[in-house]
N, CA, C, O and CB atoms as a CASP TS submission, in Angstrom:
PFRMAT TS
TARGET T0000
AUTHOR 0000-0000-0000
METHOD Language model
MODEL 1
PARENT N/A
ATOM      1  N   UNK     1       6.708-159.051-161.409  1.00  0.00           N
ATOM      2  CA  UNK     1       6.574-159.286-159.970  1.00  0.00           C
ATOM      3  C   UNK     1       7.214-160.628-159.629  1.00  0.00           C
ATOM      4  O   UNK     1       7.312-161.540-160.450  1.00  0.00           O
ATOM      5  CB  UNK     1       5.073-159.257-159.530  1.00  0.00           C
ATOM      6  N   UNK     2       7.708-160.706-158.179  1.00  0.00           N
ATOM      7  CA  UNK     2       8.888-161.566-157.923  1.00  0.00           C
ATOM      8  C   UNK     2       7.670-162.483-157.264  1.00  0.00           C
ATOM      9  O   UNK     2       6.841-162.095-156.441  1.00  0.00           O
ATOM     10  CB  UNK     2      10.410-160.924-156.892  1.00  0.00           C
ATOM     11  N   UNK     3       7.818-164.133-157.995  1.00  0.00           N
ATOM     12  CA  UNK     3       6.535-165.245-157.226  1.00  0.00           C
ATOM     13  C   UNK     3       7.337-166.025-155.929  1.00  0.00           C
ATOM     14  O   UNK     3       6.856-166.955-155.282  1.00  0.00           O
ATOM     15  CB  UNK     3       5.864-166.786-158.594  1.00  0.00           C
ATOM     16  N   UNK     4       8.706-165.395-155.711  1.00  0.00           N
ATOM     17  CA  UNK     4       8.727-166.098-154.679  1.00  0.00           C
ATOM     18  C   UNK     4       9.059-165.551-153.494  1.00  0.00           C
ATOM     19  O   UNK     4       9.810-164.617-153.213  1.00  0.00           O
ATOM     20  CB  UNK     4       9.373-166.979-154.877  1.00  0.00           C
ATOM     21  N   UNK     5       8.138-166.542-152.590  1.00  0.00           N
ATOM     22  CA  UNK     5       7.617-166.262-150.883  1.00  0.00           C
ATOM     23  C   UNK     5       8.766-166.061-150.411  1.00  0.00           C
ATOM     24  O   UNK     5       9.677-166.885-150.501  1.00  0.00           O
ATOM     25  CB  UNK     5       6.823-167.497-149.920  1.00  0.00           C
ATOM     26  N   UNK     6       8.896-164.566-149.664  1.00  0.00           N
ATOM     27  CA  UNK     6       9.748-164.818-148.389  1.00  0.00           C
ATOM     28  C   UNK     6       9.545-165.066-147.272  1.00  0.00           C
ATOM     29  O   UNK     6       8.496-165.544-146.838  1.00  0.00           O
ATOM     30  CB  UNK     6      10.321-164.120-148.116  1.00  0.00           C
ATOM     31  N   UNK     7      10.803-164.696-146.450  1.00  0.00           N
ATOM     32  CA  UNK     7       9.681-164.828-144.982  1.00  0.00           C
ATOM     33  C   UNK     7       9.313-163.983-144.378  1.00  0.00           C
ATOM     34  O   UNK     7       9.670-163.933-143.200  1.00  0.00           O
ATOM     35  CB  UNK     7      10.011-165.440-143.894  1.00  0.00           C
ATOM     36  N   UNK     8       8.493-163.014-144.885  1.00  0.00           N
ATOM     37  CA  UNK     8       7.934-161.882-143.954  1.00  0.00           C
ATOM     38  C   UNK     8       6.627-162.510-143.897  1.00  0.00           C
ATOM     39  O   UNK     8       6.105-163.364-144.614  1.00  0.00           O
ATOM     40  CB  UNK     8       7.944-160.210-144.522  1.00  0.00           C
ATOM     41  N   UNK     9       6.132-161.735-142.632  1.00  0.00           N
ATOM     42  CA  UNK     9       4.652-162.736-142.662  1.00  0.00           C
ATOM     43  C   UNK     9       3.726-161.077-141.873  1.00  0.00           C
ATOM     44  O   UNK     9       4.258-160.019-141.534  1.00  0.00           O
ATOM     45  CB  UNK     9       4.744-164.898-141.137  1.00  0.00           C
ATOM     46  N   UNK    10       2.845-161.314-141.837  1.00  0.00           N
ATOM     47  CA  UNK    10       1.685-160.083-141.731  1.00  0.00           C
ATOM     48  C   UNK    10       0.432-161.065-140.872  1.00  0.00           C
ATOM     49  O   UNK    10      -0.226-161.985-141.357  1.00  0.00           O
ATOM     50  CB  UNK    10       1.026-159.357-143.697  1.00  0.00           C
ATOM     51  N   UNK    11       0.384-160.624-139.734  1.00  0.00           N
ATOM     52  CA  UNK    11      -0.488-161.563-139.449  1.00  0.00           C
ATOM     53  C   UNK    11      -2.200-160.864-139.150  1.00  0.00           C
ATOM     54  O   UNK    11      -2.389-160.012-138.281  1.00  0.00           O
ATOM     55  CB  UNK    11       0.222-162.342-138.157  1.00  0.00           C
ATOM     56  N   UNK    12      -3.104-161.307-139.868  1.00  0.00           N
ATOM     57  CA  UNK    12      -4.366-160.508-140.432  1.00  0.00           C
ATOM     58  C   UNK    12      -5.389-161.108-139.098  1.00  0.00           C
ATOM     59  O   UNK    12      -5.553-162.324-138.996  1.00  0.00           O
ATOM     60  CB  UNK    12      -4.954-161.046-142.394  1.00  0.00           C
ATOM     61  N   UNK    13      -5.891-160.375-138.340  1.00  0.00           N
ATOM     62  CA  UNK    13      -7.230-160.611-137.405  1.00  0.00           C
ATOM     63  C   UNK    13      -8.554-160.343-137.986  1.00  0.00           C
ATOM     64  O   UNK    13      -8.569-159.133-138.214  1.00  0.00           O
ATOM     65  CB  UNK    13      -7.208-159.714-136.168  1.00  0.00           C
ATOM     66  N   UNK    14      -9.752-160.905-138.366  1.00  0.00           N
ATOM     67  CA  UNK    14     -10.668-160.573-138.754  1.00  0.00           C
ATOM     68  C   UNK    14     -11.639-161.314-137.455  1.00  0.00           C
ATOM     69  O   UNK    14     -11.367-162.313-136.790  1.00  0.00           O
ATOM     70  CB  UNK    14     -10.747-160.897-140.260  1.00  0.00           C
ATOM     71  N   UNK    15     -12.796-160.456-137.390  1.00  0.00           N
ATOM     72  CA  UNK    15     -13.933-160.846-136.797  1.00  0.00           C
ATOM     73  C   UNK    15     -15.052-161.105-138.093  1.00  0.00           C
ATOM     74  O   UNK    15     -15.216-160.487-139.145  1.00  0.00           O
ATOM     75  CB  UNK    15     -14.358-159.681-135.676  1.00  0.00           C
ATOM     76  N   UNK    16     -15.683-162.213-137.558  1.00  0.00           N
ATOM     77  CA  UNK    16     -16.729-162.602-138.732  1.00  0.00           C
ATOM     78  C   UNK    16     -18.247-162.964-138.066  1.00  0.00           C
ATOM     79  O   UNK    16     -18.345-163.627-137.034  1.00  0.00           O
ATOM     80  CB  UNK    16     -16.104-164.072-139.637  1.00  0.00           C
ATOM     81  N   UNK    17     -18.993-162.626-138.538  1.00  0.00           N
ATOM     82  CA  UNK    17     -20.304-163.250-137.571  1.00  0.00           C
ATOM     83  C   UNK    17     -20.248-164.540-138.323  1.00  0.00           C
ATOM     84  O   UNK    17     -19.458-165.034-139.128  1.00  0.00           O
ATOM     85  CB  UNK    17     -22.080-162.365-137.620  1.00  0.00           C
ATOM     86  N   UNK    18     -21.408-164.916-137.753  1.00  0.00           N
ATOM     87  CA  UNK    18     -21.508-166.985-137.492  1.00  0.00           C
ATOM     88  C   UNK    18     -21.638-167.202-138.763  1.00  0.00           C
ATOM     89  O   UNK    18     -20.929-168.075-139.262  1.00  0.00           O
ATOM     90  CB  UNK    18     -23.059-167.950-136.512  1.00  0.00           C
ATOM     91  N   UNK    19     -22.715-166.351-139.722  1.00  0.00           N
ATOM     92  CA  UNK    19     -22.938-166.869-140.818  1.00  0.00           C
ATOM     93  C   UNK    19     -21.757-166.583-142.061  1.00  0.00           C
ATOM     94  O   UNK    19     -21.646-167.329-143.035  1.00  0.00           O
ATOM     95  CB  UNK    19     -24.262-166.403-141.087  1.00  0.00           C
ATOM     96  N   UNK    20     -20.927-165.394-141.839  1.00  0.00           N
ATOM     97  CA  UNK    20     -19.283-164.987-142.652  1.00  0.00           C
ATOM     98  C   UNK    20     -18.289-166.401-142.122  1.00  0.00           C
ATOM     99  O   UNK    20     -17.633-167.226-142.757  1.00  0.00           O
ATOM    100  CB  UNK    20     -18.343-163.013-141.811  1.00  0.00           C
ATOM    101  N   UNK    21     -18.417-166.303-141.413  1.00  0.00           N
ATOM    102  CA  UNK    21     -17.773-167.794-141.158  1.00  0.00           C
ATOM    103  C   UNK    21     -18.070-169.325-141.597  1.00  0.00           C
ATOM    104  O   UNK    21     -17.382-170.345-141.640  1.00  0.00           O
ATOM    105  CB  UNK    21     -17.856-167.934-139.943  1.00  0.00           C
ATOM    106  N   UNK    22     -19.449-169.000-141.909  1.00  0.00           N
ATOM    107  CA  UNK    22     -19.945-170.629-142.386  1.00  0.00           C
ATOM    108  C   UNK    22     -19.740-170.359-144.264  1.00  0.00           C
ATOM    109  O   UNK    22     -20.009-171.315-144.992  1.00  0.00           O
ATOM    110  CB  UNK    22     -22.195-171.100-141.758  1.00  0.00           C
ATOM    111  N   UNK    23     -19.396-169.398-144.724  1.00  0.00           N
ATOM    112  CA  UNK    23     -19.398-169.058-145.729  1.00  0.00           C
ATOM    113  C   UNK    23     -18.034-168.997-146.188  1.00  0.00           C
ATOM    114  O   UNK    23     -17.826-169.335-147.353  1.00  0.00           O
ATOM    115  CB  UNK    23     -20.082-168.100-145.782  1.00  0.00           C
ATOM    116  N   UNK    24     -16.804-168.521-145.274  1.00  0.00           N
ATOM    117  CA  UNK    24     -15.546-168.817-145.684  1.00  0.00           C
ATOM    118  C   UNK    24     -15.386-170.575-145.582  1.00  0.00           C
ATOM    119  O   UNK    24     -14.857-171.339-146.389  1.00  0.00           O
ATOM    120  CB  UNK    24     -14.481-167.920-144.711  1.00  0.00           C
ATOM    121  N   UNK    25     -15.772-170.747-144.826  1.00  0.00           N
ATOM    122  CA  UNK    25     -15.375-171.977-144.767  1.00  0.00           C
ATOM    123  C   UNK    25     -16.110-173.255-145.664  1.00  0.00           C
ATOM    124  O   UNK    25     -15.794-174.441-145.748  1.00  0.00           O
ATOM    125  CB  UNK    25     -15.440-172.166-143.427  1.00  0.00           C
ATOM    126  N   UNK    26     -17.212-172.491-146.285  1.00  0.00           N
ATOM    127  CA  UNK    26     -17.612-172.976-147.837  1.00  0.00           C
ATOM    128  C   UNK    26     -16.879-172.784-149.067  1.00  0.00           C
ATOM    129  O   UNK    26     -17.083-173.493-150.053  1.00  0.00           O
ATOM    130  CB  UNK    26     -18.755-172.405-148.217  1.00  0.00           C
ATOM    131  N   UNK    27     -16.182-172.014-149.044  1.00  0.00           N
ATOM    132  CA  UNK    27     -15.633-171.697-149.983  1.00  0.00           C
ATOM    133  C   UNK    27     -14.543-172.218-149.824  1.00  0.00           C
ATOM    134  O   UNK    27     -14.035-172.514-150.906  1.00  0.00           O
ATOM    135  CB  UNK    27     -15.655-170.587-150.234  1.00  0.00           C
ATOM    136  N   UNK    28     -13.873-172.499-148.870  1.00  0.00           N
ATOM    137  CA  UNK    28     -12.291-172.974-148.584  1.00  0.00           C
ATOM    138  C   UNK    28     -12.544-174.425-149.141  1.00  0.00           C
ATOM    139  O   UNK    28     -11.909-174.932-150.065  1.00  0.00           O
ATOM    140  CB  UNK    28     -11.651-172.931-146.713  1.00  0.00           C
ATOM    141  N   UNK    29     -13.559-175.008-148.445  1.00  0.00           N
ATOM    142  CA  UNK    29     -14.021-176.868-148.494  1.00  0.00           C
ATOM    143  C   UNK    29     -14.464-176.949-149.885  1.00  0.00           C
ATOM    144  O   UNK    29     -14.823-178.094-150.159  1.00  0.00           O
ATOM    145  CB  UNK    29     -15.549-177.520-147.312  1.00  0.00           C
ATOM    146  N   UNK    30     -14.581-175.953-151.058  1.00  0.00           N
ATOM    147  CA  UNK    30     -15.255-176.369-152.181  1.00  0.00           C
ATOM    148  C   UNK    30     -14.064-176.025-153.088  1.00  0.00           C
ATOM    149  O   UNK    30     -13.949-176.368-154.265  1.00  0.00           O
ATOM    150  CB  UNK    30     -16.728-175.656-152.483  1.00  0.00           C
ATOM    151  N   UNK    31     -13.058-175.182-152.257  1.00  0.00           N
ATOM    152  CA  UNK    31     -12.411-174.845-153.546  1.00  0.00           C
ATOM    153  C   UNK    31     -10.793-175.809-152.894  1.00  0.00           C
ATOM    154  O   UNK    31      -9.840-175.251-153.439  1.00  0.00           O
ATOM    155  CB  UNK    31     -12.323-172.671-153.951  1.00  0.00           C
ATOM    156  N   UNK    32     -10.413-176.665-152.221  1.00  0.00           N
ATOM    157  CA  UNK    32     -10.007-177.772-151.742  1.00  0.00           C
ATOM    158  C   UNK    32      -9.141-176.781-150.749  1.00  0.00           C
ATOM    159  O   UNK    32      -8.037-177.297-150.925  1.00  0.00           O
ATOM    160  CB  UNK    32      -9.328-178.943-152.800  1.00  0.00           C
ATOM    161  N   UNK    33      -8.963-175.971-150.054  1.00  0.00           N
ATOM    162  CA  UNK    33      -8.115-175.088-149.691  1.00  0.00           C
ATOM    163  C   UNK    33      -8.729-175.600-147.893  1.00  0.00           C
ATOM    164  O   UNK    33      -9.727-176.184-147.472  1.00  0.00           O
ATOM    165  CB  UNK    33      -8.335-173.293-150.520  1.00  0.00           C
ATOM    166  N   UNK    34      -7.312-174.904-147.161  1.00  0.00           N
ATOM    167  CA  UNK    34      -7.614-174.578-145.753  1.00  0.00           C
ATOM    168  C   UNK    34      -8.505-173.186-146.083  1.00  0.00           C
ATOM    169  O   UNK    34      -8.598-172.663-147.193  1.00  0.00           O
ATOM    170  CB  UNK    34      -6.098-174.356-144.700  1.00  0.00           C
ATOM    171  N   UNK    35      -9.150-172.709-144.809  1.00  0.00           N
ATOM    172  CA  UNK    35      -9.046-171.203-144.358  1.00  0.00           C
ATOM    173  C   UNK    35      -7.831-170.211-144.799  1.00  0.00           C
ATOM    174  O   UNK    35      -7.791-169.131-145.389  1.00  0.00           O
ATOM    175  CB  UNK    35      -8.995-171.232-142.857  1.00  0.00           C
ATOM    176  N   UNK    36      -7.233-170.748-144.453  1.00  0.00           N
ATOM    177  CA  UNK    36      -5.853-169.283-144.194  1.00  0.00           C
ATOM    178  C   UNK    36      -5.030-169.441-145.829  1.00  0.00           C
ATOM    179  O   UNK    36      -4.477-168.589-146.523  1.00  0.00           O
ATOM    180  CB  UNK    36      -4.144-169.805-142.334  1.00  0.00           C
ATOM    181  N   UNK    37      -5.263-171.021-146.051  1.00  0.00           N
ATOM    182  CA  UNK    37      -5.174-170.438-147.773  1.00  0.00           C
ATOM    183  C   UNK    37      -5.702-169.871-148.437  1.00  0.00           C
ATOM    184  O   UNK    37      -5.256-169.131-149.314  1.00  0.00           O
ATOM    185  CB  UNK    37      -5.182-170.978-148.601  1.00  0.00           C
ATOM    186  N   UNK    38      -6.873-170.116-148.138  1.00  0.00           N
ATOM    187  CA  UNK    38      -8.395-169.629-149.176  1.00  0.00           C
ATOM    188  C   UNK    38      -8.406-167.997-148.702  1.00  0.00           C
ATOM    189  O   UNK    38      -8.709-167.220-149.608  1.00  0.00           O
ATOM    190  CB  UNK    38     -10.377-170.661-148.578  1.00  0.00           C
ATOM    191  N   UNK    39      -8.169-167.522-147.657  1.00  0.00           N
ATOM    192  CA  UNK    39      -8.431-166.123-147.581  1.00  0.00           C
ATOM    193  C   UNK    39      -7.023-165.430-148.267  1.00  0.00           C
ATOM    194  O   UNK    39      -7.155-164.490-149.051  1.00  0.00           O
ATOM    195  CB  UNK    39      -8.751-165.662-145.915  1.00  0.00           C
ATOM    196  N   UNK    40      -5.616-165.977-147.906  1.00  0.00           N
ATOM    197  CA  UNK    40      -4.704-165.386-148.551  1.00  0.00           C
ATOM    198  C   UNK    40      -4.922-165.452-149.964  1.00  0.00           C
ATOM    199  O   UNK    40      -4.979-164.460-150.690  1.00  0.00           O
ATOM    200  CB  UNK    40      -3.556-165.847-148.193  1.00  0.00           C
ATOM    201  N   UNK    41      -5.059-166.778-150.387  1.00  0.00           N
ATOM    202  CA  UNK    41      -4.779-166.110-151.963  1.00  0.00           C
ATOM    203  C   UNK    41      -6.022-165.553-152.680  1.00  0.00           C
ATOM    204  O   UNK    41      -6.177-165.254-153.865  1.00  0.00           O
ATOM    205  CB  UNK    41      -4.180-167.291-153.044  1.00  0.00           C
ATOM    206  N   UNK    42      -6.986-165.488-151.482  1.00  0.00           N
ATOM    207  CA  UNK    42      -8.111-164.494-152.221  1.00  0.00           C
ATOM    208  C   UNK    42      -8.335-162.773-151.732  1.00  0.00           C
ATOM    209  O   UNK    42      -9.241-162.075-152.187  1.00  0.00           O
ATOM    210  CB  UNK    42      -9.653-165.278-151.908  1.00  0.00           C
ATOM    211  N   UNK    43      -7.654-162.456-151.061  1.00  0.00           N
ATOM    212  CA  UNK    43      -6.660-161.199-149.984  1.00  0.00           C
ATOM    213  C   UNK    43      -5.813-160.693-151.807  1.00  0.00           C
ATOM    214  O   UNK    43      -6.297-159.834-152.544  1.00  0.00           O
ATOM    215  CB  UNK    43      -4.900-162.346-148.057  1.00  0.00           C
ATOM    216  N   UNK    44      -4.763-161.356-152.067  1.00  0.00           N
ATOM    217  CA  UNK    44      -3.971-161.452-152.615  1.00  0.00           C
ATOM    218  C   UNK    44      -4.564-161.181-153.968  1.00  0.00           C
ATOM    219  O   UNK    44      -4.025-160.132-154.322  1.00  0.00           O
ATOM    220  CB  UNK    44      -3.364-162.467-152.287  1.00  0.00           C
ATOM    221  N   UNK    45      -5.381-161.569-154.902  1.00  0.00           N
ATOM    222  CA  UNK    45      -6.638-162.123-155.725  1.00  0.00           C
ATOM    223  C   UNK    45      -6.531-160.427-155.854  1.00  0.00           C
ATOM    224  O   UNK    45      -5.802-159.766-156.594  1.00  0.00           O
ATOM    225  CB  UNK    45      -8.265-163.209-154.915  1.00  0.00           C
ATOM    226  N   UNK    46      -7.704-159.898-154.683  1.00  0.00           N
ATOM    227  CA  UNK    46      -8.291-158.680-154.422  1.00  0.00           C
ATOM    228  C   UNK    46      -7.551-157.688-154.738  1.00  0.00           C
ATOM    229  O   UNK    46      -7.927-156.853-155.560  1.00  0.00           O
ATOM    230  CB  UNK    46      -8.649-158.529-153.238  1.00  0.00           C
ATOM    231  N   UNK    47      -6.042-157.612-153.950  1.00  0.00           N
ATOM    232  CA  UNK    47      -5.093-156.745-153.901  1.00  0.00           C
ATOM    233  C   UNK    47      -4.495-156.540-155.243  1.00  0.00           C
ATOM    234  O   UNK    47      -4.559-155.408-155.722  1.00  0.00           O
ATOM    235  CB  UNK    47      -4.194-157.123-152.958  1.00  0.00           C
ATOM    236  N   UNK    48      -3.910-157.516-155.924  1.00  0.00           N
ATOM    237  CA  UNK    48      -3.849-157.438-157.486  1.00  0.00           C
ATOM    238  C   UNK    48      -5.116-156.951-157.735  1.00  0.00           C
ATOM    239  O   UNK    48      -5.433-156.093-156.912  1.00  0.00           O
ATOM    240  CB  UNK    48      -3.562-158.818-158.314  1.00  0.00           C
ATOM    241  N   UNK    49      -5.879-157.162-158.493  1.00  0.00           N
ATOM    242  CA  UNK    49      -7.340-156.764-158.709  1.00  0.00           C
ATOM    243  C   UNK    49      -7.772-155.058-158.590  1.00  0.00           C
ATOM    244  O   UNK    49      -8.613-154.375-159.175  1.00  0.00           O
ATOM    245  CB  UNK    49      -8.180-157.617-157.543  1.00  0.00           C
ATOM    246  N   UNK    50      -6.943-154.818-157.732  1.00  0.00           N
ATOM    247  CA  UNK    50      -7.395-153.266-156.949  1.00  0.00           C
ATOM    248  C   UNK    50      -6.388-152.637-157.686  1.00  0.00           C
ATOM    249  O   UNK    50      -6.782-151.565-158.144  1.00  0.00           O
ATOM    250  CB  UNK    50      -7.244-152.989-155.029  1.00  0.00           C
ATOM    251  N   UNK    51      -4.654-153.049-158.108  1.00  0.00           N
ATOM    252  CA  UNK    51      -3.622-152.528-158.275  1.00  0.00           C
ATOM    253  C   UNK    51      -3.465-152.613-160.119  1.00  0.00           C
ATOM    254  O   UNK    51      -2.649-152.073-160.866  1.00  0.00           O
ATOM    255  CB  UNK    51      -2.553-153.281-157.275  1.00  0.00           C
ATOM    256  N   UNK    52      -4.692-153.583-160.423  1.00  0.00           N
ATOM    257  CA  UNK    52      -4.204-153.477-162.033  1.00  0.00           C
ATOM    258  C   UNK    52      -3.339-154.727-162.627  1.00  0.00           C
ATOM    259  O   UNK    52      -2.967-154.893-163.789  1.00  0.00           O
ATOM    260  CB  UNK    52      -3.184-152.100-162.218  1.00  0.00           C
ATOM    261  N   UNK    53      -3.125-155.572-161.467  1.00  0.00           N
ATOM    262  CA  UNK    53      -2.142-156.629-161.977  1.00  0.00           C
ATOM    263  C   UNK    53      -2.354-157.737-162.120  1.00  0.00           C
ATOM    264  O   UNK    53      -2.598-158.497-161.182  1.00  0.00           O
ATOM    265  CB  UNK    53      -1.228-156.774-161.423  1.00  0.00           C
ATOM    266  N   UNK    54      -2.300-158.147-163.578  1.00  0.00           N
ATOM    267  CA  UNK    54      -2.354-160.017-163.900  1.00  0.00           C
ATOM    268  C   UNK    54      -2.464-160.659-162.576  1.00  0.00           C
ATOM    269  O   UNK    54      -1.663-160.709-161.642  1.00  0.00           O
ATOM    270  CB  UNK    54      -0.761-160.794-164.700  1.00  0.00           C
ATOM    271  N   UNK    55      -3.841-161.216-162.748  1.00  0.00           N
ATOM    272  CA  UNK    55      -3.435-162.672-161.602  1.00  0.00           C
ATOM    273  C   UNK    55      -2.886-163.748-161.971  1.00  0.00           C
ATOM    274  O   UNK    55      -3.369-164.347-162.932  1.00  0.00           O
ATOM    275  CB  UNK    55      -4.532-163.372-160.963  1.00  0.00           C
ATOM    276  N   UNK    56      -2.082-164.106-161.500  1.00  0.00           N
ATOM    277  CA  UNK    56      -1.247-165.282-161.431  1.00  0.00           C
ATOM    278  C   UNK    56      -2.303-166.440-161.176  1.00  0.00           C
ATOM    279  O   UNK    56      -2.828-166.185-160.093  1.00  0.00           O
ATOM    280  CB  UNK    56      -0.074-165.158-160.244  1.00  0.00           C
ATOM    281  N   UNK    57      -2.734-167.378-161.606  1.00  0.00           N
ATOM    282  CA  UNK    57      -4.075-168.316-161.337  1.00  0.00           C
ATOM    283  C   UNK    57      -3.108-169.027-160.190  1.00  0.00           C
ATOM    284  O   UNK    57      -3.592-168.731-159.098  1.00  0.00           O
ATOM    285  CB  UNK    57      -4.845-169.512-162.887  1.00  0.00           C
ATOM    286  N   UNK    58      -2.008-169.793-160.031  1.00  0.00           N
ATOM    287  CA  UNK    58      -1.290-170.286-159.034  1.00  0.00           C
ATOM    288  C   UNK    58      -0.911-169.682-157.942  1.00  0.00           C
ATOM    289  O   UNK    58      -0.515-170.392-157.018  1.00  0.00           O
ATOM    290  CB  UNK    58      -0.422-170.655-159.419  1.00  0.00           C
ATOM    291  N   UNK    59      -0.935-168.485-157.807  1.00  0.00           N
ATOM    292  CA  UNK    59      -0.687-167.753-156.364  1.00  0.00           C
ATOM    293  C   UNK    59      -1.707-167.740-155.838  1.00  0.00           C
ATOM    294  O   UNK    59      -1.818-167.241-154.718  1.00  0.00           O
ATOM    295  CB  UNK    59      -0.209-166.410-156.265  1.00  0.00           C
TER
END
């Protein structure tokens, strides 16, 4: 699999109640990440995960 980013971009809407939200954003602040990092490369994480494929620990 090819590690480098192009520029296509996918832009993801989620609704979260108050407390899914205080919880991403625990996880983003603990694991040193924004939001929109912390959900992509854990989106990403998942999607490998589902497909069978090595995670890359850096993506």
């Amino acid at each position: 699999m090819n590690n480098q980013r192009t520029t296509r971009k996918v832009k993801l809407q989620v609704w979260l109640t108050e407390q899914e939200h205080e919880l991403l954003q625990q996880a983003a602040t603990e694991t040193g990440q924004g939001m929109s990092s912390y959900v992509r490369s854990t989106v990403l994480k998942a999607i490998k995960a589902d497909l069978g494929v090595t995670v890359n620990p850096e993506v």
